[in-house]
N, C-alpha and C positions, 0 to 999 in steps of 0.2 A: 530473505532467508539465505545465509550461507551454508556453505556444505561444496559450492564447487571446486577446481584445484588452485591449492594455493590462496584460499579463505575468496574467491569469487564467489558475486553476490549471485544469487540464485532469485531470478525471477518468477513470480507467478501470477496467474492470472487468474483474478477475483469474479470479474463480470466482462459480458460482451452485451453491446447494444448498437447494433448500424454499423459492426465493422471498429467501432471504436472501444478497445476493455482497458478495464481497469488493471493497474499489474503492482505489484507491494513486493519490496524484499525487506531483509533485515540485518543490518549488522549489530554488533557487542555497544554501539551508542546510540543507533540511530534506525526508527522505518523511514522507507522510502517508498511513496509511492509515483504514479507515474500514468498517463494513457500512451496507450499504444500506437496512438497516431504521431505523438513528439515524446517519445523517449528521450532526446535529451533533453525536456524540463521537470525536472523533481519536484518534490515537496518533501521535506523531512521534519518528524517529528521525535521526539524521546519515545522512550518506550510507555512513560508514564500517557503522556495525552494522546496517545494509538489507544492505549487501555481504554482511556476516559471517553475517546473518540466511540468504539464500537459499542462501549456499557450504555452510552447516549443512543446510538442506533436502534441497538438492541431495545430499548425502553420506546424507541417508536419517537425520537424526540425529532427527525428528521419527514417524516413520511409525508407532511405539507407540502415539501418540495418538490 
């Protein structure tokens, strides 16, 4: 999410488990997510398949994991 100064990404934090959470920003092309244990390794996605990503969660297509 941006919003900080000078369009800096604004981080947040989605989930904790053992110390280790999950953290998502966003900028005008791109989510990023991230764990809090190696912030600098990313994953980015468009904004289309973040959408596709959660509507899939959200439907439970994940919960075997």
């Amino acid at each position: 999410m941006t919003g900080g100064p000078a369009g800096e990404l604004v981080w947040q934090r989605v989930s904790c488990e053992g110390g280790a959470c999950v953290e998502v920003a966003a900028s005008d092309e791109v989510v990023m997510v991230r764990s809090s244990v190696d912030p600098d390794t990313t994953v980015h996605v468009n904004h289309d398949e973040w959408r596709r990503f959660l509507a899939s969660a959200k439907d439970g297509l994940f919960d075997e994991l």
